[in-house]
C-alpha positions in Angstrom: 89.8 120.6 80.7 90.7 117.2 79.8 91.8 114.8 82.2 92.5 111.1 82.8 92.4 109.2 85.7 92.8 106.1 87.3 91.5 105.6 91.2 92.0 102.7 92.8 90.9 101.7 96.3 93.0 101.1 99.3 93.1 99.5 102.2 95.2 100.5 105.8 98.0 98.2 105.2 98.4 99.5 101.3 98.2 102.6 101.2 101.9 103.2 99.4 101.8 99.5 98.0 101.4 100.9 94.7 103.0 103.9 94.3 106.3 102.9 93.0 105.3 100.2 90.3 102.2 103.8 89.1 104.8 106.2 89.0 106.9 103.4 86.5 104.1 102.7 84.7 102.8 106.5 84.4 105.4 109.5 84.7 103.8 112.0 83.4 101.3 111.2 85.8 100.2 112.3 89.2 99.8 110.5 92.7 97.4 111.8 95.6 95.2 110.7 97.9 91.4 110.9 98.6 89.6 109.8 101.2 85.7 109.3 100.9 84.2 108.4 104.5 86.5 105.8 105.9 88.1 104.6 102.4 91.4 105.9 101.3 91.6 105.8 97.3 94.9 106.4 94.9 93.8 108.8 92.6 96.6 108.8 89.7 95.7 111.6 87.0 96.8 113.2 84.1 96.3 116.6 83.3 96.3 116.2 79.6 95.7 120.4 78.3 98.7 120.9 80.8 101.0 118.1 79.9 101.1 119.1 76.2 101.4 122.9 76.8 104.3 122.5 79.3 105.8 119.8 76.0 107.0 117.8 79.2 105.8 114.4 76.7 104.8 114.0 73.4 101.2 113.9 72.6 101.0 109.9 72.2 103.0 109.8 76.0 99.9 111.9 77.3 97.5 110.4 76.3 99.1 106.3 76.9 96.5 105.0 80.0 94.8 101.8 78.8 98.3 99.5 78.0 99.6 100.3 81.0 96.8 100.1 83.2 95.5 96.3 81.9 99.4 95.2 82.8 98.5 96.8 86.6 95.5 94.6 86.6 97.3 91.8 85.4 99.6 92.0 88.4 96.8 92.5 90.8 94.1 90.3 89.8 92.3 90.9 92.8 92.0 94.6 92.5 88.6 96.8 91.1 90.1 99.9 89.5 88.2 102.9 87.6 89.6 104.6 84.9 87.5 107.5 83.8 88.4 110.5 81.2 86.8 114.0 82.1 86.1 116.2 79.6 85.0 119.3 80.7 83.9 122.8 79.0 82.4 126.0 81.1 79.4 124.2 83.3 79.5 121.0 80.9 81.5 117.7 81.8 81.8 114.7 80.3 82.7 111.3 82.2 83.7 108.1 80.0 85.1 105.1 81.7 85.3 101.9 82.7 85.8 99.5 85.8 88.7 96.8 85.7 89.3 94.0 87.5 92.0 91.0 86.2 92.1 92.9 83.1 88.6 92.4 82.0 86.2 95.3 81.7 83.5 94.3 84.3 81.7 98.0 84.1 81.5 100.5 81.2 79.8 103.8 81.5 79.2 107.3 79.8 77.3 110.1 80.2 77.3 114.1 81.0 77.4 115.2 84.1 76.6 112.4 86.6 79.1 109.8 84.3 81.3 109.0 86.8 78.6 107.9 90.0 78.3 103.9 88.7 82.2 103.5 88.1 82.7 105.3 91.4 80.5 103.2 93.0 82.0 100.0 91.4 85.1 100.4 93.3 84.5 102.5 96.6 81.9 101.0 98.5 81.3 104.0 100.7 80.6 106.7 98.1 77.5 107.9 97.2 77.8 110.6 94.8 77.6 112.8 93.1 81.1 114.6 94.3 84.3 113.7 94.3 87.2 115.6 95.1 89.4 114.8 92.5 86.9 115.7 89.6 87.5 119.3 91.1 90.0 122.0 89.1 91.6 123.0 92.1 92.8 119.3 93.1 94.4 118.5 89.0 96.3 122.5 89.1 
């Protein structure tokens, strides 16, 4: 399984603030919601295996995330958002990624397995690892 995402924290009076300028910038991506203790988080995803076997984009479309997502930051300066590519086989994963804020990289990290804990951490300030619902096949199918 290979999948991109982007997760970006929100706040009560935001919580569809995004959606619309995402789902422009990303449309072969998709939109949900996750909610870790009291803090709601966008989680916008791309099922990359999936995309290219349905042929619903071209294989330079699927994999487009980093463009688009530094022109976000741009336009919310004030915003910390994780972007973080899973790559998963049998009981191995993979988590590379990195933390944005005002289009500069302020947090990069790799590693198998537990990858994904400091960008996490980065940008929800209630989560403590080491599971997040998202990273879960039944929540990208």
């Amino acid at each position: 399984m290979e999948v991109y995402y982007i997760i970006i924290p929100l706040s009560k009076q935001n919580e569809t603030a995004f959606n619309e300028e995402l789902q422009l910038l990303f449309p072969f991506a998709t939109l949900k919601y996750v909610e870790v203790k009291e803090q709601k988080a966008l989680v916008v995803y791309k099922n990359i295996e999936v995309l290219l076997a349905s042929r619903r984009c071209a294989e330079e479309q699927a994999y487009a995330v980093d463009d688009n997502i530094a022109l976000f930051s741009r336009n919310h300066p004030y915003l910390k958002i994780a972007v973080i590519e899973l790559l998963s086989t049998g009981a191995n994963s993979f988590y590379q990624g990195y933390v944005l804020k005002n289009k500069k990289k302020v947090l990069e990290h790799s590693n198998l397995h537990d990858g994904h804990i400091p960008l996490l951490k980065e940008v929800l300030v209630h989560y403590e690892g080491p599971d997040f619902e998202a990273f879960s096949t039944d929540f990208v199918t």
